[in-house]
Backbone as numpy.savetxt, mean C-alpha at the origin, in Angstrom:
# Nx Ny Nz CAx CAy CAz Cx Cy Cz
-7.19 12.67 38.50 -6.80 12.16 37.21 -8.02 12.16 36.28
-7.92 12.27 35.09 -9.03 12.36 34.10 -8.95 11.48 33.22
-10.44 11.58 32.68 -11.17 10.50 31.79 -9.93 10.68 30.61
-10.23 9.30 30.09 -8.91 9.19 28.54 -9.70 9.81 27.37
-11.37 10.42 27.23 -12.43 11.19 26.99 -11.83 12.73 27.21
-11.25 13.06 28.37 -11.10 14.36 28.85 -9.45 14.80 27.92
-8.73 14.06 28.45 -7.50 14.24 27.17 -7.34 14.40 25.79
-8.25 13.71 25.34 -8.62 13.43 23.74 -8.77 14.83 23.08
-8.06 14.94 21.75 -8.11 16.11 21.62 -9.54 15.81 20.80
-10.53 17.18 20.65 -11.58 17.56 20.18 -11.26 17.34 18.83
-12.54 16.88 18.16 -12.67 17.17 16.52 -11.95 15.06 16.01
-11.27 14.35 16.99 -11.09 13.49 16.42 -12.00 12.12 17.18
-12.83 11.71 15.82 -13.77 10.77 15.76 -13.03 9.62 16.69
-13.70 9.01 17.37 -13.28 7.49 18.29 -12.73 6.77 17.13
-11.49 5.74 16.91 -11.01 5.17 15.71 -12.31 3.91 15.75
-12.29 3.42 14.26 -13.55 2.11 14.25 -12.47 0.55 13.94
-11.55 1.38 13.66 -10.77 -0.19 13.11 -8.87 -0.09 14.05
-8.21 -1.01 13.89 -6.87 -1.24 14.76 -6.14 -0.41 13.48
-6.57 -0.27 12.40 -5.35 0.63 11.66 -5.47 2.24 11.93
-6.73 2.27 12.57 -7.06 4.13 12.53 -6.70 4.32 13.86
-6.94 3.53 14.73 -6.31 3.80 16.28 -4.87 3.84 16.09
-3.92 2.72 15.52 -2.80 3.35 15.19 -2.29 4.71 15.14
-3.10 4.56 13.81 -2.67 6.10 13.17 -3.06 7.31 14.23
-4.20 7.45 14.64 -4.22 7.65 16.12 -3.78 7.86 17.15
-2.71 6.99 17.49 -1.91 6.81 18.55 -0.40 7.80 17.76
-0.40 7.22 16.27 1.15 7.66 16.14 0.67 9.24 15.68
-0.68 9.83 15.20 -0.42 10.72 15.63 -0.23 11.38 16.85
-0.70 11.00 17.65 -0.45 11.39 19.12 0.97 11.53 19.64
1.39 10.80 19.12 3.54 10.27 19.68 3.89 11.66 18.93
3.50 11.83 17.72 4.23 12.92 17.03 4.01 14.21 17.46
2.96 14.44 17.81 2.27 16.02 18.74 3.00 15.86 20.10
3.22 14.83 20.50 4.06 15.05 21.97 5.53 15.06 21.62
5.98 14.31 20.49 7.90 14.42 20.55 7.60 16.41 19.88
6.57 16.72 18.86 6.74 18.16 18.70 6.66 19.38 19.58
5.92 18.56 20.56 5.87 19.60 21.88 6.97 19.32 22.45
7.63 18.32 22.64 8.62 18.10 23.51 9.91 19.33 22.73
10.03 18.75 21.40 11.22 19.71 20.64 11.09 20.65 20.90
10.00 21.28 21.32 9.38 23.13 21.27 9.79 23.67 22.01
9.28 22.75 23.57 9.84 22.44 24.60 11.21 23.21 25.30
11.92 22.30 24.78 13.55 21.91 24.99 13.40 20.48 26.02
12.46 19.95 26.24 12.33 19.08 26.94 12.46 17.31 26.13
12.90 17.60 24.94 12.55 16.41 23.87 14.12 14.98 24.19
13.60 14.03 24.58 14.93 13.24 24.74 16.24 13.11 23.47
17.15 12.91 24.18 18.27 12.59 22.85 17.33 11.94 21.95
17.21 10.42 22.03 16.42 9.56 21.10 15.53 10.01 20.49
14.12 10.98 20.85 13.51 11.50 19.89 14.35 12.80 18.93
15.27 13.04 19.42 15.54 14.22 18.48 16.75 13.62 17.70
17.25 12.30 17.76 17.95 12.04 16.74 17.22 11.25 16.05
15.77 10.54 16.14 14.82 10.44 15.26 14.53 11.31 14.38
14.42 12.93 14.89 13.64 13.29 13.60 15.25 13.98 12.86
16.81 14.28 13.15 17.27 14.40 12.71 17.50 13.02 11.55
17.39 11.44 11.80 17.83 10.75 10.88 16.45 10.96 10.11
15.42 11.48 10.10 14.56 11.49 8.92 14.82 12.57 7.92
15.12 13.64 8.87 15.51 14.62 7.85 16.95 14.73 6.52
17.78 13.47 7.44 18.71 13.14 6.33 18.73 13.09 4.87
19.96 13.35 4.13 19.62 12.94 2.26 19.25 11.74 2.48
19.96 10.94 2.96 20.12 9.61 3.39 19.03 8.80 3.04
18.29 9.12 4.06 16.80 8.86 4.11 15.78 8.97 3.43
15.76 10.40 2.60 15.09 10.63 1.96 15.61 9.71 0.32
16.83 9.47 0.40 16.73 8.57 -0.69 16.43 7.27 -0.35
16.65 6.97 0.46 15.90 5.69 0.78 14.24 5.84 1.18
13.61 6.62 0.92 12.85 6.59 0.99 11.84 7.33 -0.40
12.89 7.62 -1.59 12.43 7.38 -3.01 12.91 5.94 -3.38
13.89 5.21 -2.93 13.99 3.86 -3.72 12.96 2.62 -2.76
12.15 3.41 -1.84 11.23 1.74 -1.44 10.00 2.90 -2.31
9.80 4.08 -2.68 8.42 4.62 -3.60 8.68 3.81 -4.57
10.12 3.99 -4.99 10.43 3.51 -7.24 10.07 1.61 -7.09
9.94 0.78 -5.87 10.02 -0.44 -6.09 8.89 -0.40 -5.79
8.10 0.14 -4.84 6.48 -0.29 -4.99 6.24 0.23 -6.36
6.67 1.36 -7.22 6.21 1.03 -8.63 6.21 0.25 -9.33
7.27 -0.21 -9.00 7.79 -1.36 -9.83 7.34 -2.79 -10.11
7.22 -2.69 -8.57 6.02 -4.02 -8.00 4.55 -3.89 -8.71
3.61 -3.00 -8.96 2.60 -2.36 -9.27 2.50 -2.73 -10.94
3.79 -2.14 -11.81 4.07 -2.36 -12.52 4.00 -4.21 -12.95
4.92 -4.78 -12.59 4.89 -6.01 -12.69 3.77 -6.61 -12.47
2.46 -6.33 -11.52 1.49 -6.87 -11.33 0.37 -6.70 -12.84
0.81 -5.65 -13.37 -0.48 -5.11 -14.14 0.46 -5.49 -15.24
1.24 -5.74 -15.41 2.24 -6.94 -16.81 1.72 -8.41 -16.55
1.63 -8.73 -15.45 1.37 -10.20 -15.55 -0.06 -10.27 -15.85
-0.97 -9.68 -15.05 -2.38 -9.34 -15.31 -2.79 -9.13 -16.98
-2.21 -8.26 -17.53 -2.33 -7.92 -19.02 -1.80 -8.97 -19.80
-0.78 -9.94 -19.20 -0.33 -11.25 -19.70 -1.58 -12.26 -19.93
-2.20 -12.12 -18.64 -3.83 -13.26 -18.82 -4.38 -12.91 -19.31
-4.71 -11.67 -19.76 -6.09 -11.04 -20.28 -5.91 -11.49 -22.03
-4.12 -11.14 -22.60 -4.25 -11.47 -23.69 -3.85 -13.37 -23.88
-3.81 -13.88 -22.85 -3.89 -15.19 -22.94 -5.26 -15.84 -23.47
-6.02 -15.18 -22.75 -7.51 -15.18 -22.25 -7.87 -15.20 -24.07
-7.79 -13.87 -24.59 -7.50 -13.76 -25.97 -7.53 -14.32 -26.88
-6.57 -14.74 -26.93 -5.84 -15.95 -27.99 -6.27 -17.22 -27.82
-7.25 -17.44 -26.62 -7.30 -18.84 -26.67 -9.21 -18.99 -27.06
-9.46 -17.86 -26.83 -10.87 -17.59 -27.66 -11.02 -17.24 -28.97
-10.02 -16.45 -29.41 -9.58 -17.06 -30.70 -9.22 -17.76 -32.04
-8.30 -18.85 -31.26 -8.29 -20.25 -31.69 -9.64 -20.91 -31.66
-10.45 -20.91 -30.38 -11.66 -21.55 -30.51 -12.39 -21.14 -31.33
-12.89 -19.74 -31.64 -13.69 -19.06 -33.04 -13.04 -19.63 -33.81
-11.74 -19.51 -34.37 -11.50 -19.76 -35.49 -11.82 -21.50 -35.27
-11.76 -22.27 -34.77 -11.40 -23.60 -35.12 -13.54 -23.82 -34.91
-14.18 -23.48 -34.70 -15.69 -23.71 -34.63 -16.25 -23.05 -36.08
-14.94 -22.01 -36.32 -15.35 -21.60 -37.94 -15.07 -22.49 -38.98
-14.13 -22.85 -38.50 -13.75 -24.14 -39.62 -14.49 -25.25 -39.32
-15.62 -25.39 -38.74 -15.77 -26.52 -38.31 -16.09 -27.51 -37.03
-15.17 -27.50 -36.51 -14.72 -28.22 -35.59 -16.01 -28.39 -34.55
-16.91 -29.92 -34.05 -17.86 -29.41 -32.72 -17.11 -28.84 -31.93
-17.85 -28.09 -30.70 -17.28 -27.63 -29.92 -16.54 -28.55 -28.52
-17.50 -29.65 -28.13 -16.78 -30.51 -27.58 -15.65 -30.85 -27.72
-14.97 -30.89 -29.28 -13.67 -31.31 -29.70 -13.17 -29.90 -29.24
-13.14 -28.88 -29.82 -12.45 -27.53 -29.03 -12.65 -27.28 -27.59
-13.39 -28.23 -26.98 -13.07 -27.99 -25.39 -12.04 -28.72 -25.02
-11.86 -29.78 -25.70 -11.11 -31.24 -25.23 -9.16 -30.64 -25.36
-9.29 -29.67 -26.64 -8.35 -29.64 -27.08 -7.84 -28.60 -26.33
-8.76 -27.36 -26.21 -7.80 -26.26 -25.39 -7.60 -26.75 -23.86
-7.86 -27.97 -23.63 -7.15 -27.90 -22.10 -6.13 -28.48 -21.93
């Protein structure tokens, strides 16, 4: 039996973190269900895996979780651009109200 060194295919770096060994590993699952398909040796279960990926099905479900992480993305950089011009307006008011006047102590007291 051989080293888990001796199997390893050449050219791929030892992973440094649990997300690259993953990826790692699931590439590995995928080079063996593709050998297996090549094969004829591939189980029912893997080969109605890669038939339900290849579905319309799927593939639209798999543009409507892309369009909601936009969406999500979207909404983040709306609320974000919400503070920034909050941020804004409330420096603002303070120029203007230190232009007119006002100490600044009193414009601290007030914008909170």
């Amino acid at each position: 039996m051989g080293s888990r060194r001796e199997n390893a295919k050449p050219g791929r770096p030892p992973a440094t973190t649990p997300e690259s060994r993953e990826n790692q590993l699931i590439a590995a699952a995928v080079d063996l269900a593709e050998q297996q398909i090549l094969n004829g040796k591939a189980s029912s279960q893997v080969i109605t895996h890669y038939l339900k990926l290849a579905s319309s099905r799927e593939r639209l479900e798999q543009e409507r979780i892309r369009n909601e992480n936009s969406l999500l993305a979207a909404k983040v950089q709306s609320l974000q651009s919400a503070d920034r011009i909050e941020e804004l307006y409330t420096k603002a008011i303070a120029a203007m109200r230190a232009y007119n006047g006002y100490p600044e102590e009193e414009l601290d007291e007030n914008l909170q």
